[in-house]
C-alpha positions as CSV (number, residue, x, y, z in Angstrom):
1,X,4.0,-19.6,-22.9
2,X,6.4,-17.2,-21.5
3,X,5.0,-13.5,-20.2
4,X,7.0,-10.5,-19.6
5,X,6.4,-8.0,-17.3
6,X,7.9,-5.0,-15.3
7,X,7.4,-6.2,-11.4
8,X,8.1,-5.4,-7.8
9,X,8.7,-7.9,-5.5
10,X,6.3,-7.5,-2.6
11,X,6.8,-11.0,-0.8
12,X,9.9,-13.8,-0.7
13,X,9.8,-17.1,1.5
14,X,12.0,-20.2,1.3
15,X,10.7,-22.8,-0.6
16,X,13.4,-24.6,-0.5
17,X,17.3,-24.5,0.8
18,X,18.0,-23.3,-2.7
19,X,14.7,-21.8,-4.1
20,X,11.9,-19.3,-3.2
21,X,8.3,-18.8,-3.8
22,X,7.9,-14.8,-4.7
23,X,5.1,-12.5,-5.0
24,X,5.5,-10.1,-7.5
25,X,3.1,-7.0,-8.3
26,X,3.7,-6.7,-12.2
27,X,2.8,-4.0,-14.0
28,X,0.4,-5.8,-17.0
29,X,-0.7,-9.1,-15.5
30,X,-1.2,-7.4,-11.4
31,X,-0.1,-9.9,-8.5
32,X,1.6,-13.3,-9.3
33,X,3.3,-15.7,-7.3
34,X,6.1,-17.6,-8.9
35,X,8.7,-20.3,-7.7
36,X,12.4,-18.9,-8.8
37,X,14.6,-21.7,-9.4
38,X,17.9,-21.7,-7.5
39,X,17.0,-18.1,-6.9
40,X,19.4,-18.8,-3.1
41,X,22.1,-20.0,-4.9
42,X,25.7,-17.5,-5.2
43,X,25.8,-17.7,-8.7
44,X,22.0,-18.1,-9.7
45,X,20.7,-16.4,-12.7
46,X,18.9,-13.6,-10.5
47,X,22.0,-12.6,-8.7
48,X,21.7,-13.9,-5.0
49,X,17.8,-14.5,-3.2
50,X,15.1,-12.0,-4.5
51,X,14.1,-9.5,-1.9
52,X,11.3,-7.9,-1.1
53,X,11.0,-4.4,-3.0
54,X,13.4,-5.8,-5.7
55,X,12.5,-4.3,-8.7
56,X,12.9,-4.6,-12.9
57,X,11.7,-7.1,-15.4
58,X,10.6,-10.5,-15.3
59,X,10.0,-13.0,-17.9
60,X,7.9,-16.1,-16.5
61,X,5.8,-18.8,-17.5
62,X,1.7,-19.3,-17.4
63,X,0.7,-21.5,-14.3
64,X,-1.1,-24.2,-14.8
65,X,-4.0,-25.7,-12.9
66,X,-2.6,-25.3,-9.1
67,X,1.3,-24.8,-10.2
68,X,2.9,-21.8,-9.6
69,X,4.7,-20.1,-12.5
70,X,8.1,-20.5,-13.0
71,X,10.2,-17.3,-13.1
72,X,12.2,-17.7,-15.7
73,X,14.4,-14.4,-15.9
74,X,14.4,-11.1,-13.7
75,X,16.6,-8.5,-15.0
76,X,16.4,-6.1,-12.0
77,X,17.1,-2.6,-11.5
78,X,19.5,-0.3,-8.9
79,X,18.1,-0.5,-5.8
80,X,16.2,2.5,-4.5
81,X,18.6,4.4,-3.4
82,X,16.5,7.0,-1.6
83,X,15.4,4.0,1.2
84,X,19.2,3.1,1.5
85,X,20.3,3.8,5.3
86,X,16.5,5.5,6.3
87,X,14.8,3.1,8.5
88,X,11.4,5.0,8.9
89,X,10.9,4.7,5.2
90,X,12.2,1.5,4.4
91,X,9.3,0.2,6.6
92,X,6.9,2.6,4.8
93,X,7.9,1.1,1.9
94,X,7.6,-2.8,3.6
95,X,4.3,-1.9,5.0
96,X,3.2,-0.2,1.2
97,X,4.0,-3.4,-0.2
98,X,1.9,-5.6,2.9
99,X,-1.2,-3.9,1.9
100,X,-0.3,-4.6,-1.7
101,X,-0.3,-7.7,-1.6
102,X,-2.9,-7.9,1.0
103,X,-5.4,-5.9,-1.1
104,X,-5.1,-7.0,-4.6
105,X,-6.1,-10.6,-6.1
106,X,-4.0,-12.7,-8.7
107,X,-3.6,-11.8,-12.0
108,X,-6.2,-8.7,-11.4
109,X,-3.4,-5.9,-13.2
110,X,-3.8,-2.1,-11.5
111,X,-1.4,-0.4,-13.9
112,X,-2.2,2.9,-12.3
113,X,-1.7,1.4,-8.8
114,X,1.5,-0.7,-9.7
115,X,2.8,3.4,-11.8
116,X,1.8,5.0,-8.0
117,X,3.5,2.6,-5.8
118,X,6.6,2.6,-8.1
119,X,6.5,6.6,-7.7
120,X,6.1,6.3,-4.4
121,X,9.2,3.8,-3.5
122,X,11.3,6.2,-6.0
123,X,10.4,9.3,-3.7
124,X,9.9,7.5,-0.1
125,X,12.4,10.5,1.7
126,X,8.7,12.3,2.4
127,X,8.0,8.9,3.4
128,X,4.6,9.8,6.2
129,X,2.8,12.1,3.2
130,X,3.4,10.2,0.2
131,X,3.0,6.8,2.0
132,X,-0.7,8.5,3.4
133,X,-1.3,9.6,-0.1
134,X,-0.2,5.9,-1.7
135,X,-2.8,4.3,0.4
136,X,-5.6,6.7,-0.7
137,X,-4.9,5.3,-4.0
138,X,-4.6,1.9,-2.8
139,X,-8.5,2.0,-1.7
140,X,-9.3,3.7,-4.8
141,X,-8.0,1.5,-6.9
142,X,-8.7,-1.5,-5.2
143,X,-13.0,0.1,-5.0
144,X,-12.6,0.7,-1.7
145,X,-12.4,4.2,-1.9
146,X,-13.6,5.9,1.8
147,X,-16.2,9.0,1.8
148,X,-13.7,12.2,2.9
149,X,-15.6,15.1,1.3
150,X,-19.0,14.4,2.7
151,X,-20.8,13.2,5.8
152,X,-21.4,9.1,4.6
153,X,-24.6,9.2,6.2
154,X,-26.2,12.5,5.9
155,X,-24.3,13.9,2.4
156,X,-23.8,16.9,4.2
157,X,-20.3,18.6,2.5
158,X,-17.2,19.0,4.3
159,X,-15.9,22.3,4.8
160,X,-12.9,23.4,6.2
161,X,-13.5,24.6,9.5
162,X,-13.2,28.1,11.3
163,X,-16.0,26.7,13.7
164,X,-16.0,24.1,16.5
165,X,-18.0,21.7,14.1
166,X,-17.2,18.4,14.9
167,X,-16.4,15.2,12.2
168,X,-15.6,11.6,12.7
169,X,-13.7,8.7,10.4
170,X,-16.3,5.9,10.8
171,X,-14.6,3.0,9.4
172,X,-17.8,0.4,8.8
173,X,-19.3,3.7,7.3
174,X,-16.3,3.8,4.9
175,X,-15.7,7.4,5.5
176,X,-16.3,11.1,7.6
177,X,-19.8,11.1,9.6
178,X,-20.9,14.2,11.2
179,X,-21.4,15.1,14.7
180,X,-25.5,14.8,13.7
181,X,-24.7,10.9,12.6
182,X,-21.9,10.0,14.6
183,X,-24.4,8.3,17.2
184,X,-25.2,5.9,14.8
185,X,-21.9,4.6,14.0
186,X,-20.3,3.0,17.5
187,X,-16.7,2.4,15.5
188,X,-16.7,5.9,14.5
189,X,-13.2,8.1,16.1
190,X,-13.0,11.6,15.9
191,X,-10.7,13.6,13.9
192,X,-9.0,17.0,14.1
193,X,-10.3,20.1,12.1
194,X,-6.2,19.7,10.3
195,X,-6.7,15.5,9.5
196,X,-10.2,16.2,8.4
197,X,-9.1,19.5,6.2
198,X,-6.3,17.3,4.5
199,X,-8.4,13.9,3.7
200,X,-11.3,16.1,2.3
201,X,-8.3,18.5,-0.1
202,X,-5.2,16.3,-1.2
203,X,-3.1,19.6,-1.7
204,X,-2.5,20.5,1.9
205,X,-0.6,17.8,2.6
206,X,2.2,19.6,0.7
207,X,2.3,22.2,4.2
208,X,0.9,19.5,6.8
209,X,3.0,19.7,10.6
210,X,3.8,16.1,11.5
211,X,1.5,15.6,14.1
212,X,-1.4,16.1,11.4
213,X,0.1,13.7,9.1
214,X,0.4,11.0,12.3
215,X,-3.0,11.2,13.2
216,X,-4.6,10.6,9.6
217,X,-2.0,7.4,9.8
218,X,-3.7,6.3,12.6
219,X,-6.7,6.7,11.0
220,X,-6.0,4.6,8.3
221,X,-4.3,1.8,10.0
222,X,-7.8,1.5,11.7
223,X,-9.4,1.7,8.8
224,X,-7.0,-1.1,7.5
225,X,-7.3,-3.3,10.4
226,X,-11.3,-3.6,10.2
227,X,-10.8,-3.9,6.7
228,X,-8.8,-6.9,7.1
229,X,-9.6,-8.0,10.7
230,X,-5.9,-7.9,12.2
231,X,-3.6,-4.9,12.5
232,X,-0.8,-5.2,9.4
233,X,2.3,-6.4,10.6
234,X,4.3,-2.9,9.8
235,X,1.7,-0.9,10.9
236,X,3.4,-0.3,13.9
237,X,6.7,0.9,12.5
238,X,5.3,3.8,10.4
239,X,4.1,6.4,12.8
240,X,6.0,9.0,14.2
């Protein structure tokens, strides 16, 4: 039975000198790894090797048992132009699609998720605040969704802050823990009053200074690698 799908290509390897095993995050069916046929050839019928972040539709054929499906067709789109000649968010967009396909399981479809990455590689100039606001939706999606309006522990509400009150990211707590709680949570890194105002209110990021928006990267890169236990590959190419 052949499928068809709208899909972004989040992983490539050789499989062999003229073929490639691809990851795909497809719109309807969620991650699926394929083998595309000749895919390395000059005149294949997907126009060269399939790279990562290639993006359109795809027809392609059940697996069975421990075979890969076979990709079958992949008319693709115009490359996103906005990434063309900007390093800092091409990798944004390379380390979006590592924790893609590090987060989400085979054939488990995030139609919401796959709508927000697609938005977000169509818009990746603002590449720091929309790549922050991408992984926020990542977790959500994936039910991993960290506390940021409360104290985990405690429940005590956030509030933006005119006082010296202190809050901390506490990744094992899977969120912010007060400075009555922090004690308890030996992972736990402190956060500015700007990070903390942002993660607990999604609209000031519109107006956040860089250095805000660095530090809640940070964050989140340590939140990623506990998470996953090792540091992303392209976490280190996406902070200012």
């Amino acid at each position: 039975m052949l499928n068809k799908d709208t899909a972004i290509c989040i992983r490539a390897v050789d499989y062999s000198e003229t073929s490639q095993v691809v990851t795909f995050f497809t719109r309807a069916a969620g991650k699926i790894s394929v083998i595309a046929k000749g895919s390395k050839r000059p005149k294949s019928a997907f126009d060269g090797p399939i790279e990562i972040l290639s993006y359109g539709e795809i027809v392609f054929s059940n697996s069975t048992g421990e075979k890969l499906a076979i990709l079958t067709e992949f008319q693709q789109q115009p490359a996103f132009t906005n990434l063309t000649g900007d390093f800092f968010a091409l990798n944004c967009a390379f380390f979006a699609a590592e924790l893609v396909d590090k987060f989400t399981n085979d054939y488990d479809p995030h139609p919401q998720l796959f709508d927000s990455f697609l938005q977000f590689l169509k818009g990746a100039r603002a590449a720091i605040s929309l790549l922050i606001l991408f992984q926020l939706t990542l977790l959500k999606e994936v039910g991993l969704q960290p506390v940021l309006n409360a104290c985990v522990n405690c429940k005590t509400r956030y509030k933006r802050r005119a006082t010296s009150d202190e809050f901390y990211f506490s990744s094992s707590a899977n969120g912010l823990v007060c400075r009555d709680c922090e004690a308890g949570f030996p992972d736990r890194i402190r956060i500015s009053a700007k990070a903390a105002d942002c993660l607990s209110d999604l609209k000031l990021f519109a107006d956040a200074d860089g250095e805000t928006l660095n530090e809640i990267e940070k964050i989140l890169i340590y939140h990623f690698t506990e998470l996953l236990h090792h540091r992303p590959k392209m976490a280190k190419y996406v902070l200012l």
